[in-house]
GUVEX-676831 format. One record per residue (C-alpha): residue number from 1; residue in one letter; y, x, z. Coordinates in nm, 4 decimals, decimal comma. Example, Ala and Ser with C-alpha at 12.3 -4.5 7.8 and 13.67 -1.06 7.14 Angstrom:
# residues 2
> num	residuo	Y	X	Z
> 1	a	-0,4500	1,2300	0,7800
> 2	s	-0,1060	1,3670	0,7140
//
This chain:
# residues 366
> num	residuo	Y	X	Z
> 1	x	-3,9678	-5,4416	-2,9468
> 2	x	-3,8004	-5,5394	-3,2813
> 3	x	-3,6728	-5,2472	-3,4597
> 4	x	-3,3351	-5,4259	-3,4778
> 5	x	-3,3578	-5,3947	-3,0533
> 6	x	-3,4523	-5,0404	-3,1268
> 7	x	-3,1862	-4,9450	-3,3243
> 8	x	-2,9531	-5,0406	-3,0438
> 9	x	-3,0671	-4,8915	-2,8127
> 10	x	-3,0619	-4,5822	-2,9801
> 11	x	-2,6927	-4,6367	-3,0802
> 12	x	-2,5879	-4,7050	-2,7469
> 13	x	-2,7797	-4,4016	-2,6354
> 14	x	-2,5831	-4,2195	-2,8659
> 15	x	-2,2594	-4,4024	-2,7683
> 16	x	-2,3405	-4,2361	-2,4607
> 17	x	-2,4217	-3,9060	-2,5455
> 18	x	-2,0705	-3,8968	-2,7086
> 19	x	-1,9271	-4,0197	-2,4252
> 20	x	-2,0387	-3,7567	-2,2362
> 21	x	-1,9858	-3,4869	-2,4693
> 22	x	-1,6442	-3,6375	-2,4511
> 23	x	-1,6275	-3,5489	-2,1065
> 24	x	-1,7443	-3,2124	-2,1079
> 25	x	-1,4802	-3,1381	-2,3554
> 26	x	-1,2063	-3,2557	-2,1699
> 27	x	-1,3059	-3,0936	-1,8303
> 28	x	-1,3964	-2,7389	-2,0329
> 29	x	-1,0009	-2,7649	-2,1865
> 30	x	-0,8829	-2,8474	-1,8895
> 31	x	-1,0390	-2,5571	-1,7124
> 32	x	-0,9580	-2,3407	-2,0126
> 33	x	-0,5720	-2,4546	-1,9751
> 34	x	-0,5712	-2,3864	-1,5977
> 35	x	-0,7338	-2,0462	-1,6178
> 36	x	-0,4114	-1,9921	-1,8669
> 37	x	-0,1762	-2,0623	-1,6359
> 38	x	-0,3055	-1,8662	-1,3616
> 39	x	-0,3159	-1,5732	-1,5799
> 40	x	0,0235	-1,6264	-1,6990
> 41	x	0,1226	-1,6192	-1,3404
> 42	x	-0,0419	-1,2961	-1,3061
> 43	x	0,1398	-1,1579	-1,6372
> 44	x	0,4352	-1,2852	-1,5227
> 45	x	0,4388	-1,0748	-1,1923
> 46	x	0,7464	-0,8774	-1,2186
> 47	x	0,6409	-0,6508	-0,8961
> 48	x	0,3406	-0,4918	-0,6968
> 49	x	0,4209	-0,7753	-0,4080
> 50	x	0,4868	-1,0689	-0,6159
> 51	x	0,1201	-0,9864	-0,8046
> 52	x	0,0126	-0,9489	-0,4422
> 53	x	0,1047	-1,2817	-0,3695
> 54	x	0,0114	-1,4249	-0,7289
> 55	x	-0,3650	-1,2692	-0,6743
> 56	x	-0,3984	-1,4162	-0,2682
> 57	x	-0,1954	-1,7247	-0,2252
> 58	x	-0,1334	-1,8172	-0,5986
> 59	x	-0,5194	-1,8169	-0,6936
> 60	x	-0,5767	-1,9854	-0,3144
> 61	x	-0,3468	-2,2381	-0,4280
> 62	x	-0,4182	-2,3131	-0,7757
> 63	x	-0,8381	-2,3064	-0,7256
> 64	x	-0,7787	-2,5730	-0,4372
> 65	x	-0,9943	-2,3206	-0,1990
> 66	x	-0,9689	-2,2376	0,1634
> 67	x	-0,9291	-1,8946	0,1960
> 68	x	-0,8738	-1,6099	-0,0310
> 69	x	-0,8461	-1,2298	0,0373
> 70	x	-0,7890	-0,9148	-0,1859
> 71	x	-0,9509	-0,5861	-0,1442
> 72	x	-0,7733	-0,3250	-0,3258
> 73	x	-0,9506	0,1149	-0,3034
> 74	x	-0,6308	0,3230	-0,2055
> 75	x	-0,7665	0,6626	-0,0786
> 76	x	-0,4490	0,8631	-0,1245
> 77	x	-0,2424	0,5776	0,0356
> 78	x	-0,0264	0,5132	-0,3023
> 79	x	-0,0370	0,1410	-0,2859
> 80	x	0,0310	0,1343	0,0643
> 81	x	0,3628	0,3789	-0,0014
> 82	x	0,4699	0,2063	-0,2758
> 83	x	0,4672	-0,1340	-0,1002
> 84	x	0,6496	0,0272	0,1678
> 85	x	0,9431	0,1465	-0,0493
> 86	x	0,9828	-0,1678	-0,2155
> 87	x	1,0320	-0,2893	0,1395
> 88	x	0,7004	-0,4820	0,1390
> 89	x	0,4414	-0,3070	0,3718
> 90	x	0,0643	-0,4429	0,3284
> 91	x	0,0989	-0,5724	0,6787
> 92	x	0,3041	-0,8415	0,5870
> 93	x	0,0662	-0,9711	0,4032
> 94	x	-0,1772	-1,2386	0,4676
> 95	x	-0,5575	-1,1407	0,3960
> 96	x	-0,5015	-0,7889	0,1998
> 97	x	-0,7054	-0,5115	0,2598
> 98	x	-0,6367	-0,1553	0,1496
> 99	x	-0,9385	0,0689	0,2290
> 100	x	-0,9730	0,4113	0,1561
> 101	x	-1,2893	0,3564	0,0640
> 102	x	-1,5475	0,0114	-0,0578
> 103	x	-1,8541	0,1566	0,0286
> 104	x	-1,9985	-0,0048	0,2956
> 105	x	-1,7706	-0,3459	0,3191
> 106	x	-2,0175	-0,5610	0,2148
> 107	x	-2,3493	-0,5186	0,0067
> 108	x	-2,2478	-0,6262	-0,3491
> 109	x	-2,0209	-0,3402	-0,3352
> 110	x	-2,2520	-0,1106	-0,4072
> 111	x	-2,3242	-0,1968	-0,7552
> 112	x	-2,0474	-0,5245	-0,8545
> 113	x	-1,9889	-0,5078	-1,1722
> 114	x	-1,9885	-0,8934	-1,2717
> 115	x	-1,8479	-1,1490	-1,0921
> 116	x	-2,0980	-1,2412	-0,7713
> 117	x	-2,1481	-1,6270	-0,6524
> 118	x	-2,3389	-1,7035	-0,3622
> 119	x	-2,3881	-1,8074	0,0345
> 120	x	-2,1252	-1,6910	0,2430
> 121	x	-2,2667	-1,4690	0,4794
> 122	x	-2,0677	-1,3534	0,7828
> 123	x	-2,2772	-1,0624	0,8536
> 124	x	-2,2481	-0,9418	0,5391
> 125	x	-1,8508	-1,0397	0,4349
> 126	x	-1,6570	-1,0451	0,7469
> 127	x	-1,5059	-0,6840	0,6959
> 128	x	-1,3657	-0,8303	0,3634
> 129	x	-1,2746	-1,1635	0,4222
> 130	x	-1,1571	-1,1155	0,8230
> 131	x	-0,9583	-1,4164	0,8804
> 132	x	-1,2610	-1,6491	0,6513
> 133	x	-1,3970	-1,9504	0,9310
> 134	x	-1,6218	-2,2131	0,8234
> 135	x	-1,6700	-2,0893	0,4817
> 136	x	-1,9910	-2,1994	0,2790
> 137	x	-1,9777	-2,0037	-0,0048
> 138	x	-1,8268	-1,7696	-0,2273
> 139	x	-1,7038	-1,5529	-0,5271
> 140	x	-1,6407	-1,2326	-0,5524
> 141	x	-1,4370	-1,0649	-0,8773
> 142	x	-1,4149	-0,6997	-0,9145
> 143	x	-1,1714	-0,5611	-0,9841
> 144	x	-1,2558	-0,2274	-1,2582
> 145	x	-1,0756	0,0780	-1,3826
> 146	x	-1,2611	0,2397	-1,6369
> 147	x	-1,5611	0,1271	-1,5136
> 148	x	-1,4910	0,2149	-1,1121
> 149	x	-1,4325	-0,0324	-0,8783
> 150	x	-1,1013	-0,0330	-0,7360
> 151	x	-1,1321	-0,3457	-0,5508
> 152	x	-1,2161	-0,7631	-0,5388
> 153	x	-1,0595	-1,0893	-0,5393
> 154	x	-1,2641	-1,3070	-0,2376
> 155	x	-1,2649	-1,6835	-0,3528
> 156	x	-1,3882	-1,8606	0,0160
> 157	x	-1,4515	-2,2248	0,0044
> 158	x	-1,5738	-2,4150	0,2583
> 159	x	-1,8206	-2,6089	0,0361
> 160	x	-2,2099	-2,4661	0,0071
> 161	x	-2,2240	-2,5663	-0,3589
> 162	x	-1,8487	-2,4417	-0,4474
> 163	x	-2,0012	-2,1058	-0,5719
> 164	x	-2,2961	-2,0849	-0,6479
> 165	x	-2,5784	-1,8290	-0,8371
> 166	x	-2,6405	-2,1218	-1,0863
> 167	x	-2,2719	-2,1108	-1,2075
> 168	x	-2,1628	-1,9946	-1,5206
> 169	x	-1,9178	-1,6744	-1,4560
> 170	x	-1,7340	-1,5736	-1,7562
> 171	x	-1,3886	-1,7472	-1,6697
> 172	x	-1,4027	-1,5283	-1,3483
> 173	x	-1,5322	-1,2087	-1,5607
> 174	x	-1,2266	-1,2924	-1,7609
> 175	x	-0,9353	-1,3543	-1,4508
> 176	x	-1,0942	-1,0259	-1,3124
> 177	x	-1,0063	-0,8014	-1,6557
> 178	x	-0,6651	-0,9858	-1,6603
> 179	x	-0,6352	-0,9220	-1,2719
> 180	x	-0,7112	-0,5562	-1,3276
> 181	x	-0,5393	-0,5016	-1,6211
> 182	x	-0,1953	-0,6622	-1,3879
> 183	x	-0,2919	-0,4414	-1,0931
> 184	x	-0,3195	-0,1156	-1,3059
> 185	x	0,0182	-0,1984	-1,4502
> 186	x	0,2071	-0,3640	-1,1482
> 187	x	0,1396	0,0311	-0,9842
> 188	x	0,2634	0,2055	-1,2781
> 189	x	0,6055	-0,0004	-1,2404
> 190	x	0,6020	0,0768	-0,9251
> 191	x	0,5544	0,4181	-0,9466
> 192	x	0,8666	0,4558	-1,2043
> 193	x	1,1026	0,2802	-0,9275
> 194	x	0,9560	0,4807	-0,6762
> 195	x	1,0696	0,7989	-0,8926
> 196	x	1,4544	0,7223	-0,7619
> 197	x	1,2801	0,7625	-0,3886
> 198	x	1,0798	1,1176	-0,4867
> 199	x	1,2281	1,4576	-0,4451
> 200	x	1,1232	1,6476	-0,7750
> 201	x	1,1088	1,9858	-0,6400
> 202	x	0,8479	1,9059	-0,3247
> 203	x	0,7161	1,5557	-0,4102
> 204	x	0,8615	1,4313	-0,0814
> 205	x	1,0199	1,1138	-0,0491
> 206	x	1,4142	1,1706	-0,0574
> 207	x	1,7520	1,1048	0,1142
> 208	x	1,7709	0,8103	-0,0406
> 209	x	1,4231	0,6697	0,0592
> 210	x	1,4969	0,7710	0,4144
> 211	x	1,8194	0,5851	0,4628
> 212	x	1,6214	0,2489	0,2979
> 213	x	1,3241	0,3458	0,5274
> 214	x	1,5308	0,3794	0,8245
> 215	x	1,6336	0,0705	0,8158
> 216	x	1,3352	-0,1194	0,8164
> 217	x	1,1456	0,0959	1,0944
> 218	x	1,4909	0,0485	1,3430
> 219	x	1,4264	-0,3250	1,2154
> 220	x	1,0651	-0,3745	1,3173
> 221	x	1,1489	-0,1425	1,6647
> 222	x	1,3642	-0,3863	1,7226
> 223	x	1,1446	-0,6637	1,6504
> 224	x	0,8738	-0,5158	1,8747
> 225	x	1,0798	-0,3814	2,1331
> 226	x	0,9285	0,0074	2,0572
> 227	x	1,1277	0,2851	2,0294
> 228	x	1,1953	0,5174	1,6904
> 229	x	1,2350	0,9068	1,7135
> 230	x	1,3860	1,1330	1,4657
> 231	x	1,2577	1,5205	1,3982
> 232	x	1,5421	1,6974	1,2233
> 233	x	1,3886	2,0608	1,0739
> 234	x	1,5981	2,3018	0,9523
> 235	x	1,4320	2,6398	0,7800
> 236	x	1,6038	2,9602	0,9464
> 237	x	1,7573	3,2307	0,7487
> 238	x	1,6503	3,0316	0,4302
> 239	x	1,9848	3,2299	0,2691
> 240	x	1,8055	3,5385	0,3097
> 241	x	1,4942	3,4104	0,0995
> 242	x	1,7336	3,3359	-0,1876
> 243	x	1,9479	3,6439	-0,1744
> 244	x	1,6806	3,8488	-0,1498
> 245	x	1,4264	3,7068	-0,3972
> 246	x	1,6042	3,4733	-0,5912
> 247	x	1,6142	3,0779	-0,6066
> 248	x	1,2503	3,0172	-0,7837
> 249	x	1,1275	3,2275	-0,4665
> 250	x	1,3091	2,9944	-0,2540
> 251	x	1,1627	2,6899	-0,4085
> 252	x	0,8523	2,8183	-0,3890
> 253	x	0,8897	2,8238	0,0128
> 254	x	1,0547	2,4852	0,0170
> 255	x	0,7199	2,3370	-0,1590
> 256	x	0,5058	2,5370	0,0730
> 257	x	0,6649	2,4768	0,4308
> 258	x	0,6780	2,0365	0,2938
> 259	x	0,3232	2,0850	0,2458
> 260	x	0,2615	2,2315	0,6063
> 261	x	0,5091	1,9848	0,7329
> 262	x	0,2866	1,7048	0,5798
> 263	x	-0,0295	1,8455	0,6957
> 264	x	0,1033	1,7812	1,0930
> 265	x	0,2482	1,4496	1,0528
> 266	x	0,0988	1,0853	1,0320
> 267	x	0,0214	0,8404	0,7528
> 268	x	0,2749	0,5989	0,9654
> 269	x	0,5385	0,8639	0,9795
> 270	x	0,8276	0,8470	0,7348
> 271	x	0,8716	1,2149	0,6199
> 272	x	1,1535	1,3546	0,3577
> 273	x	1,3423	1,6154	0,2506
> 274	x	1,6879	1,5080	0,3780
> 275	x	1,9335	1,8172	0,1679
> 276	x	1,9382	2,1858	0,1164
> 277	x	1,6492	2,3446	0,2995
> 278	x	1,6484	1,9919	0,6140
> 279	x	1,3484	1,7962	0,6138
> 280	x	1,3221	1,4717	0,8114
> 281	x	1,0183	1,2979	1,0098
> 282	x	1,0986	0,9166	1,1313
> 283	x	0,8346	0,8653	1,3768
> 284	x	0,7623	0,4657	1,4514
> 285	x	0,6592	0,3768	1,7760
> 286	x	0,6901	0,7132	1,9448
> 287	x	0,8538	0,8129	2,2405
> 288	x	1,0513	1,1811	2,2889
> 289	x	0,7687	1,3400	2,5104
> 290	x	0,5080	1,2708	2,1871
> 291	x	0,7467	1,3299	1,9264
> 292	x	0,7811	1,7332	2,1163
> 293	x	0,4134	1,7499	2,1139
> 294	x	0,4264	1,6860	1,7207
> 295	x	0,7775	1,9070	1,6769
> 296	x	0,5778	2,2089	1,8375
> 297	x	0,2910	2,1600	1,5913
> 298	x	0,5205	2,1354	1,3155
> 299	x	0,6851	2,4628	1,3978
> 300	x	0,3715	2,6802	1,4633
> 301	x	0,2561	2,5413	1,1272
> 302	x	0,5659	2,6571	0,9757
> 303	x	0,4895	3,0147	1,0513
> 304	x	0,1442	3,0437	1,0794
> 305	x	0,1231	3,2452	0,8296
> 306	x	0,3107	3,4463	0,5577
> 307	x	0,4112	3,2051	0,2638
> 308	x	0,3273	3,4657	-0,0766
> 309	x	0,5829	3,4721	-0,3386
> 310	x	0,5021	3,5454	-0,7330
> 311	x	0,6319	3,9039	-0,7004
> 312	x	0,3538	3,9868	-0,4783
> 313	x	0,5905	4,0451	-0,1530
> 314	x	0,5192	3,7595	0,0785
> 315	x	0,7466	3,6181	0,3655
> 316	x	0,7358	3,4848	0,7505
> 317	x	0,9245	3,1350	0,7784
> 318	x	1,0198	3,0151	1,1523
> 319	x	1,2055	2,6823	1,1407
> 320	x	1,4372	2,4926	1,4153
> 321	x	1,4051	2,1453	1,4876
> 322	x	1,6127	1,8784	1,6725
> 323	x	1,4961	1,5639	1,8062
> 324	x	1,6383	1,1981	1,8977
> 325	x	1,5296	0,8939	2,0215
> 326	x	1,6322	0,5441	1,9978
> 327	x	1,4775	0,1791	2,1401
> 328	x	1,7246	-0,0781	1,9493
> 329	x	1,8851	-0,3332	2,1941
> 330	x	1,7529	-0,7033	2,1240
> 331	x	2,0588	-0,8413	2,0679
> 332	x	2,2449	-0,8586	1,7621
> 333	x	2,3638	-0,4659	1,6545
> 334	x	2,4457	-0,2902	1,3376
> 335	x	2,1324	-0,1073	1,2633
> 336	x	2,2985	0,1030	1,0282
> 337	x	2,5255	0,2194	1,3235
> 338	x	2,2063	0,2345	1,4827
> 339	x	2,0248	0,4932	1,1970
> 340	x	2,3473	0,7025	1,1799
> 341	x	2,3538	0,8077	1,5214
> 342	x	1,9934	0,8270	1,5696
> 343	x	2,0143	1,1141	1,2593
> 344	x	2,3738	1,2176	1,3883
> 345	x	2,2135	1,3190	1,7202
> 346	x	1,8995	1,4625	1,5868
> 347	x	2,1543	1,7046	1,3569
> 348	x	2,3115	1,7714	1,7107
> 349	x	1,9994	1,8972	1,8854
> 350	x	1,9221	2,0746	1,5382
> 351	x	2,2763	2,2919	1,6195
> 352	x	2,1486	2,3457	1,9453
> 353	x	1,8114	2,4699	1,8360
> 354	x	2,0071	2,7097	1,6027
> 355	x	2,2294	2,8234	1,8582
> 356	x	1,9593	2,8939	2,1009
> 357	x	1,7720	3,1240	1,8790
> 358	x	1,6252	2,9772	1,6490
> 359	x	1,2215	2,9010	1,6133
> 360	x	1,2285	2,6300	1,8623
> 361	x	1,2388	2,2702	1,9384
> 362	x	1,5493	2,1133	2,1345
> 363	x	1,5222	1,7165	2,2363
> 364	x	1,8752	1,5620	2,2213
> 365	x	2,0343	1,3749	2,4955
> 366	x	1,9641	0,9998	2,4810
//
């Protein structure tokens, strides 16, 4: 071979070398300019539902993939409660799991750290990805507070070689600190609207919480043809604790009979201090012979025992309660005419609770 032959060949080997190089440059900015946007979109989240829906559908969407779920750690429920006051429960969405705990979802849990490719493995991923069919492979980006695992994104596709171990995984390291960092902050905003729903002096949920709450559980009873009950507490002779000891004694009891009010109820209830010394307990998908059952609890809770005030003395609390039931009609009806009489007629049995003696529970007339 001449060297002039040579020579081209070696420049068109170079030629395509370039060419190629080219290539890789233009699909690595192209990935780098996606990966912007879809953390923009994150950033750009203005709520805890809309990053919700950014982190499952948005990243479903944008990575072209066929499913996509999110595990987020919420062992004292806050995530769950603050979706709810924001009118958002996690049920309503699509492929989000809130655990309590993320031991024992799936193996990598136990020491993810990085971002994990690999097979898809139903035996091992179905508790985290429950609605996932025909998927091939996967990714799966942690999600890290200060080095704990709070959670993962679950990238599903349907193609074997879509994730894989021989991938490269920094742009996913990188979506999962942005994804954190959004999650961490999405809760914190939530948290400071959710301050408008709190009672300061208990940490119960407020009037105003209630009345939004009320709404949406007559809504879905409605929806699902199930009936909503009402517990109405009043604490007796709670004029007696103030006169007697003064008003930082009485707030001291208020704090302790909400916390023995919250030990008896349910994560699904909808419990809050409703005024004055009246505490309310919306109770979804109950009927009035349960609801009693629950009431009763509630008031032997109340005064178990002798609440201790800071002067050493300590005090026996009984409290009355009133209850009232309601199964919304199907048809069109004002649910706020609806959630007025279902509390109006809770206050009622309250009265007649009082009336009777006090230290008992009264169900109202339907």
């Amino acid at each position: 071979m001449s060297s002039v032959q040579q020579l081209k060949e070696e420049l068109e080997a170079t030629k395509r070398q370039l060419e190629e190089m080219k290539s890789a440059v233009a699909s690595n900015d192209k990935k780098m300019r996606n990966t912007h946007r879809r953390e923009l979109r994150l950033l750009q989240a203005g709520t805890l539902d809309s990053l919700v829906y950014a982190l499952i559908e948005g990243l479903r969407v944008s990575y072209k993939l066929d499913y996509v779920s999110l595990v987020l750690c919420d062992p004292d429920h806050d995530i769950r409660h603050l979706l709810i006051a924001n009118g958002t429960p996690a049920e309503d969405f699509e492929n989000l799991l809130i655990v309590e705990a993320m031991t024992g979802l799936a193996p990598q849990f136990i020491a993810l750290r990085e971002p994990w490719l690999g097979e898809f493995a139903h035996c091992d991923h179905q508790l985290i990805c429950p609605g996932a069919s025909n998927i091939k492979s996967m990714a799966m980006i942690p999600l890290t507070h200060r080095g704990k695992l709070l959670g993962s994104i679950n990238l599903c596709s349907a193609d074997p070689q879509r994730f894989t171990r021989a991938h490269a995984t920094d742009l996913l390291a990188h979506l999962g600190v942005i994804a954190s960092f959004c999650v961490e902050n999405a809760v914190n905003r939530a948290r400071l609207l959710r301050s408008g729903f709190t009672d300061v002096l208990t940490g119960w949920h407020n009037r105003r919480y209630l009345i939004v709450r009320l709404g949406e559980e007559l809504a879905r009873a409605r929806r699902d043809g199930a009936r909503l009950t009402c517990l109405m507490l009043d604490i007796d002779h709670f004029k007696r604790v103030n006169d007697n000891w003064g008003h930082a004694a009485g707030d001291s009891v208020l704090r302790e009979i909400a916390q023995r009010i919250e030990s008896q109820v349910r994560a699904s209830d909808v419990a809050a201090r409703y005024g004055g010394e009246e505490f309310v307990v919306l109770l979804p998908n109950t009927d009035a012979d349960s609801a009693l059952l629950l009431a009763e609890r509630i008031r032997q809770a109340v005064s178990a025992t002798p609440i201790d005030l800071q002067n050493g003395e300590s005090v026996t609390i009984t409290a009355s309660i009133g209850i009232s039931e309601v199964r919304p009609a199907p048809e069109a009806e004002d649910l706020k005419t609806v959630g007025d009489s279902l509390i109006a007629r809770a206050d009622v049995a309250l009265y007649a609770a009082k009336s009777a003696g006090r230290d008992r529970v009264i169900v109202g007339a339907a």
